[in-house]
C-alpha positions in Angstrom: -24.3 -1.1 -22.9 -24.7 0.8 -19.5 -22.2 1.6 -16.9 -22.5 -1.6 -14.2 -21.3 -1.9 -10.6 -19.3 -5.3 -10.7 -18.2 -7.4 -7.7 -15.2 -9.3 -8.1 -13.8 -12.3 -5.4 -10.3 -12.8 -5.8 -8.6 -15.7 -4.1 -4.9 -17.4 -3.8 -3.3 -19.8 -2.0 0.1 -20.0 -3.1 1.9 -16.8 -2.5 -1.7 -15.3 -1.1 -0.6 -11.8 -0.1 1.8 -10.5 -3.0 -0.7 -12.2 -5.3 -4.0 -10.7 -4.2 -2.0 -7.2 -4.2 -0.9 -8.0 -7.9 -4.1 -9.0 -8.8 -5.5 -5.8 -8.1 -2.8 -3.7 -9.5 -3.5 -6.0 -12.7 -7.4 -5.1 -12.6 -6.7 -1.0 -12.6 -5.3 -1.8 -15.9 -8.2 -2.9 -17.2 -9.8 -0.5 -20.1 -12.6 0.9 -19.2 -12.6 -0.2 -15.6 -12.3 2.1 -12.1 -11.6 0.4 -9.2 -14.4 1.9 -6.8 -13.2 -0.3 -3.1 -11.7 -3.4 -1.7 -12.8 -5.5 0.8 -10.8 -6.9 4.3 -8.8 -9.5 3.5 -10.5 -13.1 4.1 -8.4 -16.3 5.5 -10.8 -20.0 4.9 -9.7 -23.1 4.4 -9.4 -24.5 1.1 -12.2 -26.3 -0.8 -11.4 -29.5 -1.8 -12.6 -33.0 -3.0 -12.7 -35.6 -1.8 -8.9 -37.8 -1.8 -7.2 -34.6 -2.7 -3.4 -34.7 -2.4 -2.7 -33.4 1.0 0.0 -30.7 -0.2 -3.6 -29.4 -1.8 -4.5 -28.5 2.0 -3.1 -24.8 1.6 -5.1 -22.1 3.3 -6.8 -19.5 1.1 -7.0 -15.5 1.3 -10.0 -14.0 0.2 -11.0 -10.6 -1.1 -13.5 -8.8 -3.4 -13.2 -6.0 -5.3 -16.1 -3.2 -6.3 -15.5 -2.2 -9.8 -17.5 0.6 -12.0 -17.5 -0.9 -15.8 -18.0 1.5 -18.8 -19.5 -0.6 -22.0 -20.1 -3.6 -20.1 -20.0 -6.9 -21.5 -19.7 -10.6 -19.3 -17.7 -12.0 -21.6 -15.6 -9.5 -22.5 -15.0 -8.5 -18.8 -14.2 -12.2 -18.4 -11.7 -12.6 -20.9 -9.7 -9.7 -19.9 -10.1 -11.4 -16.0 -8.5 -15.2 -17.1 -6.0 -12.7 -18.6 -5.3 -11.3 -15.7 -4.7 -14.9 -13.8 -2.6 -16.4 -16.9 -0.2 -13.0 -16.4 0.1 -14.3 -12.8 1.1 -17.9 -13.7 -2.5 -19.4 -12.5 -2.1 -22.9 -13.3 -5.0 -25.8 -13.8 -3.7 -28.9 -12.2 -7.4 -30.3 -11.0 -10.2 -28.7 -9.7 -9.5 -27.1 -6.3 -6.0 -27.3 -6.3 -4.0 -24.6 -5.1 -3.5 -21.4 -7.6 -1.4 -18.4 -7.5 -4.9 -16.5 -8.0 -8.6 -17.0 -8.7 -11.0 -14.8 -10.3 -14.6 -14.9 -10.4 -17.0 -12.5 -11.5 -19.5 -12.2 -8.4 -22.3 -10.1 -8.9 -23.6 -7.3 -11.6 -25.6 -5.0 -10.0 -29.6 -5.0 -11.1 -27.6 -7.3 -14.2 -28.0 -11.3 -14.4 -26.9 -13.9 -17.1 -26.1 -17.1 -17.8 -24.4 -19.2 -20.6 -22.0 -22.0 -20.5 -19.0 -19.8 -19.7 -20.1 -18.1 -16.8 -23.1 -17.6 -14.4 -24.3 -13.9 -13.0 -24.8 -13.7 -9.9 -22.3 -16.5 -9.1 -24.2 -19.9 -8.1 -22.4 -21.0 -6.3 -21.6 -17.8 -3.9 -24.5 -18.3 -0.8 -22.7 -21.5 -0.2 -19.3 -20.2 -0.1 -18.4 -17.7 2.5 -14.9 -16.7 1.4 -16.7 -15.3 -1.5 -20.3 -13.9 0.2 -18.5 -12.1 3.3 -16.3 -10.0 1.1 -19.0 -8.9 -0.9 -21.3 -8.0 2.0 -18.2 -5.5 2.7 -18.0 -3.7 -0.3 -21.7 -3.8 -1.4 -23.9 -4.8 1.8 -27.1 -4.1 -0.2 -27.0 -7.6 -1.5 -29.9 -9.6 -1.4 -29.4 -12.8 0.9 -31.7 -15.4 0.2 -31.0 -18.6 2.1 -27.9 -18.1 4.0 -28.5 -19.9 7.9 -24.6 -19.9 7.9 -24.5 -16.0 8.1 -25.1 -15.9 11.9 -23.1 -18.4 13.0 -19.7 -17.8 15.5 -17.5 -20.5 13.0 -18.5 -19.9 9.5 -18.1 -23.2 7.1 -14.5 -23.5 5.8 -13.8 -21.4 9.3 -14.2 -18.4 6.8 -12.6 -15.6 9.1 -11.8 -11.8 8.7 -7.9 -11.8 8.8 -6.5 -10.0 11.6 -2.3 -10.2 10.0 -3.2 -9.7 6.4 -3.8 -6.4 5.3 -4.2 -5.1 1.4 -1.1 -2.2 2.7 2.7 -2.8 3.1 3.5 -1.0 6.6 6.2 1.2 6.6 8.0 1.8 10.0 9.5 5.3 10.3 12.8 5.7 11.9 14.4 9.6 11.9 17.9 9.5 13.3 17.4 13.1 13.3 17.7 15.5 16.3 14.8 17.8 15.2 12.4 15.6 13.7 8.9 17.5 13.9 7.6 14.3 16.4 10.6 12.2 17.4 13.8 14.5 16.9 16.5 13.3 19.3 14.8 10.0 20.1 17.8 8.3 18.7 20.7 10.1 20.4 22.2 10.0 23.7 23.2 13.5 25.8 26.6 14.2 23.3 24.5 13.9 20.6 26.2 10.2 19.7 23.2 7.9 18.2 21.6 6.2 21.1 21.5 2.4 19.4 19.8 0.8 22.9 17.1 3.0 22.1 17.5 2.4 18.3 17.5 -1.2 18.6 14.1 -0.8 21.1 12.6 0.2 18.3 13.6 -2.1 15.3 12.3 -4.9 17.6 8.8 -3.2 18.2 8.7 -3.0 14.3 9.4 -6.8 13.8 7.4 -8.2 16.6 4.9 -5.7 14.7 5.2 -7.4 11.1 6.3 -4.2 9.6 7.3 -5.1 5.9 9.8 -1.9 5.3 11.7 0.3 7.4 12.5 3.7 6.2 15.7 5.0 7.6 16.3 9.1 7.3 18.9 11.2 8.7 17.5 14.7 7.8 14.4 16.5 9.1 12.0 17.8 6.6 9.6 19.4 8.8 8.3 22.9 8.7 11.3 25.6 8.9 13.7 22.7 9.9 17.7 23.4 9.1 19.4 21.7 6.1 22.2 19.7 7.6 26.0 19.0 5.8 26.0 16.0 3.8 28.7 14.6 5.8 27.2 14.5 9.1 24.0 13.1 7.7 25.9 10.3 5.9 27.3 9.2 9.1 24.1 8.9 10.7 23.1 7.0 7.5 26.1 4.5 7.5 26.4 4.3 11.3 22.7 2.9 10.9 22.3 1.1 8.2 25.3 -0.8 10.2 23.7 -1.7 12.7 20.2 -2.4 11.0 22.6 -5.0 8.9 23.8 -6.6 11.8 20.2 -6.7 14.0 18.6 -8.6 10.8 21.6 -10.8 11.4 21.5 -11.3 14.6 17.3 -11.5 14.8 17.2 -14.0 11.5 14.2 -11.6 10.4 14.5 -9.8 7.3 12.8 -6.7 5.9 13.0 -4.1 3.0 15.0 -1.5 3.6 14.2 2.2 2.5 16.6 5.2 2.2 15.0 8.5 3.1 17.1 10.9 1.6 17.1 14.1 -1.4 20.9 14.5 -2.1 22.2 12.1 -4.8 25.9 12.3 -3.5 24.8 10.7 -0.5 22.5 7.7 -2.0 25.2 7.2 -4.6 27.5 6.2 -1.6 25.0 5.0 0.6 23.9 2.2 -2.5 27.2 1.5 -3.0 27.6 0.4 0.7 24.4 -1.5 1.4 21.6 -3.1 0.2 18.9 -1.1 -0.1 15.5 -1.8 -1.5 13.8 1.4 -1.8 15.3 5.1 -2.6 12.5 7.6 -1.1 12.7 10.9 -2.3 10.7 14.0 -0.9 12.1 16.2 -3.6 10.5 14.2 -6.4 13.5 13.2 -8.0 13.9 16.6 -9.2 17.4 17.0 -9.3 18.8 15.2 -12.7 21.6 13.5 -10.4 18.8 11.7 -8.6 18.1 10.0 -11.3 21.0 9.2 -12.5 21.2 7.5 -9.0 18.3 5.2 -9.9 20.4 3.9 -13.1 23.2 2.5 -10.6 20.5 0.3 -8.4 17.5 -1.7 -8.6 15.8 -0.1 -5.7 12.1 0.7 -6.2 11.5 4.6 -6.2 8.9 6.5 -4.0 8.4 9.7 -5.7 6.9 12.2 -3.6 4.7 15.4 -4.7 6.0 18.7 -3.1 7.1 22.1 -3.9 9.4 23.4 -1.4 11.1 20.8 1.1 11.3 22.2 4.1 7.6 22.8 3.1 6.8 26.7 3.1 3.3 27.3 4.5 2.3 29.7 1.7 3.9 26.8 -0.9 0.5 25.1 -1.9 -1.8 23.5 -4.6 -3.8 27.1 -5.9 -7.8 26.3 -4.3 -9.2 26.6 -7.4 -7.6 23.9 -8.8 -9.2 20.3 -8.6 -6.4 18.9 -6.7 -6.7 15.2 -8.2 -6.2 16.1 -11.4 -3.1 18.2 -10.7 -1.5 15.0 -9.3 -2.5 12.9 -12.0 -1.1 15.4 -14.5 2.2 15.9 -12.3 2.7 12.4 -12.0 2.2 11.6 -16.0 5.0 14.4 -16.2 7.1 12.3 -13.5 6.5 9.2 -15.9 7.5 10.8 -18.8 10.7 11.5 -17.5 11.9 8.4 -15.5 10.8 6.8 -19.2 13.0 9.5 -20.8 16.1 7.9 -19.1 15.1 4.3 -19.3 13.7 4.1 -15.1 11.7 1.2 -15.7 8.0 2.5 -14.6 7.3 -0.8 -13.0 9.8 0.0 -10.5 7.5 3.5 -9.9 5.8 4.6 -6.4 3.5 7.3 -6.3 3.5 9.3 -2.5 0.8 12.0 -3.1 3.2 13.9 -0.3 0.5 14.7 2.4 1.4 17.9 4.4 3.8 18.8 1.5 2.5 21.5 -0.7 -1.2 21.1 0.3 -3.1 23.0 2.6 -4.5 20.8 6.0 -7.8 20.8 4.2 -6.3 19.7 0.8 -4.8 17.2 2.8 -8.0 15.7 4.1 -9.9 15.8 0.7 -6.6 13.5 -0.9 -7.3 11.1 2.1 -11.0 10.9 1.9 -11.3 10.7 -1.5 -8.0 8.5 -3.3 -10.2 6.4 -5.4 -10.6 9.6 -7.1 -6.7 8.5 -8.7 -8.5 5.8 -10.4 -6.4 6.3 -13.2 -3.1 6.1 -11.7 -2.7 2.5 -11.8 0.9 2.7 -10.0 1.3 1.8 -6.2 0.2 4.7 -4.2 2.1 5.8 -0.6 0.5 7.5 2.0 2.1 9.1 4.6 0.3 10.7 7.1 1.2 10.0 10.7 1.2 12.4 13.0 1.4 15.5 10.8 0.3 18.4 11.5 -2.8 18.7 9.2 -4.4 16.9 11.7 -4.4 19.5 14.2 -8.3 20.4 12.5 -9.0 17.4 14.4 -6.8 17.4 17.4 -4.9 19.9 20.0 -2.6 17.1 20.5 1.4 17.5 20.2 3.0 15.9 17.5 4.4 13.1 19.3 0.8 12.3 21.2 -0.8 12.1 17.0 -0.9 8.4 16.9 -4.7 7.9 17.8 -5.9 10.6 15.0 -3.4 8.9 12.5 -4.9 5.6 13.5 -8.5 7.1 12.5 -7.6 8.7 9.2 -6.1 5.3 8.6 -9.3 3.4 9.1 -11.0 5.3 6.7 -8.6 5.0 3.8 -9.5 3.3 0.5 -7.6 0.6 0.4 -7.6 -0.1 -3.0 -5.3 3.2 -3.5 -2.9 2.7 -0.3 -0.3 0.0 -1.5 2.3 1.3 1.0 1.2 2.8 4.5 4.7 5.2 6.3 3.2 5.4 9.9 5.4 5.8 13.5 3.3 3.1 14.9 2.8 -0.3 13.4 0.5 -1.8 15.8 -2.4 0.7 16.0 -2.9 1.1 12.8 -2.8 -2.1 11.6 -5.4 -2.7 14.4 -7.1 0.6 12.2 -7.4 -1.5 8.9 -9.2 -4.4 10.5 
């Protein structure tokens, strides 16, 4: 059969957030099936009948999800979907009642069936906003028919674009470095001692912000930046992470923690020491001691794309190649070898390492264009705040970035940006909305 666009609507109420972001990881699995876009997250109220246990009363998220189908079959596509929500423990306890995920087949474009298994379009979806308002996101050339909810303020089952549930984790950047390319010395007080009124500051704008991960660094990777001794950026490290352990304490609010660093002698002490959740190497894990690393913790591993790190300008992705496949290739290699020494792949995080081996316009085209990874079906990382490829844009300074990294943010496919390192929480999750 025909290639066919193919709306999805995802739901969940138990869990909502980490299991509309599996679900999706799930569906770029599928055989066969790209993952075109996503749409905003939806909150509603739940659907239920009538005397319906009140612990049933959960509040839903909503999403959908634009697929492109090779081979296309409904019942095919739907088999592999109830799959997909028995994997994620979807249980039947009554119709309506609350379910780790839910996953109905939408809308086929210029495609319609029906059998006793399923019905194309859904007929049910015109009476259901938390179902028709995602759609209208991801494929607004959908015929309404009789809809007189659509214009209305409150929508029925006060169906609602979330504005604190995004499809990205948000990663808050702290550099307790002195020459950091936009915040060097931010953290340190006239002797060059770490400044932790200032440090503290800013661990409470990221919680009042809802970041979910922190990633600590004590070494600048910038452009021409100098290499520091291992000792003095342990210290920074421990001194840190110290305090970090003691502010979740004191705040009662917990997030992941990720270790910025490239020198295994210094994560092999610093994971002894602490619990950290992520290991976030700009290196790619290229040194064998690295890895070895990985096989003393559980930490989830960002792996980054670069050549050079402090990046060399010349240092880039040759123009004649098609930069997505040279990823895609480099990362299969990067698979290959965290399998070779038993690095679970589910552990695996893909950071395309913007500004790192890539000219500003190679850059750009990685940003614009990430569902073109549709078959990478690892978590992808984006980190683009404030770097300097965005001076095609902008003659701001580095530190004055955060509005054009707010922009590029708003146009990012969402459906390949799992994990989002910015400076700023706020502004750019107000750029997702």
């Amino acid at each position: 059969m025909l290639q066919r666009t193919v709306i999805l609507g995802v739901g969940s109420n138990i869990d909502p957030l980490q299991n509309l972001r599996l679900c999706l990881q799930e569906v770029k699995k599928l055989v066969g099936v790209s993952v075109l876009s996503v749409s905003k997250i939806y909150e509603s109220d739940a659907m239920l009948k009538e005397n319906a246990p009140e612990s049933w009363n959960q509040f839903f998220l909503n999403a959908a999800i634009k697929l492109q189908v090779e081979n296309f079959d409904p019942l095919c596509l739907l088999q592999d979907l109830k799959l997909i929500e028995q994997k994620l423990n979807r249980q039947t306890l009554g119709i309506w009642s609350p379910r780790t995920i839910d996953i109905d087949i939408l809308y086929v474009d210029q495609f319609s069936y029906q059998s006793d298994k399923l019905t194309i379009p859904h007929c049910e979806l015109e009476k259901r906003p938390f179902a028709l308002m995602p759609l209208l996101d991801i494929f607004p050339e959908y015929q309404v028919q009789n809809c007189l909810w659509l214009n209305d303020i409150i929508k029925p089952f006060n169906t609602k674009k979330s504005d604190r549930y995004f499809w990205p984790k948000l990663v808050g950047i702290l550099n307790i470095t002195t020459d950091s390319f936009s915040d060097g010395g931010l953290y340190f007080d006239q002797n060059r001692r770490i400044d932790f009124t200032q440090l503290e500051k800013t661990l409470t704008q990221f919680i009042t912000s809802e970041a979910d991960v922190i990633d600590i660094g004590a070494e600048s990777t910038r452009p021409n930046a100098v290499v520091i001794d291992e000792q003095i950026e342990f210290d920074r490290l421990n001194q840190t992470l110290q305090f970090v352990q003691e502010f979740q304490k004191n705040q009662k609010r917990k997030f992941k923690i990720s270790l910025d660093c490239r020198k295994p002698h210094i994560v092999q002490k610093i994971i002894h020491q602490f619990d950290i959740d992520y290991i976030n190497d700009v290196e790619g894990f290229r040194h064998p001691d690295m890895i070895r690393c990985l096989q003393n913790t559980d930490a989830k591993v960002i792996c980054m794309h670069s050549f050079s790190v402090p990046p060399i300008k010349t240092e880039v992705i040759p123009s004649d190649k098609n930069i997505f496949l040279y990823l895609t290739d480099w990362w299969n290699q990067k698979l290959e070898n965290f399998m070779k020494h038993k690095i679970s792949t589910d552990r695996l995080i893909f950071d395309i390492g913007i500004g790192f081996g890539k000219t500003p316009e190679q850059s750009f085209e990685l940003l614009e264009n990430l569902e073109k990874f549709k078959n990478i079906t690892h978590n992808i990382y984006i980190g683009h705040s404030r770097k300097s490829f965005l001076s095609l844009k902008t003659k701001a300074k580095a530190c004055d970035r955060d509005d054009e990294t707010a922009q590029v943010t708003a146009r990012l496919n969402q459906a390949y940006c799992q994990y989002l390192r910015v400076h700023q929480i706020e502004i750019n999750k107000r750029a997702l909305l």
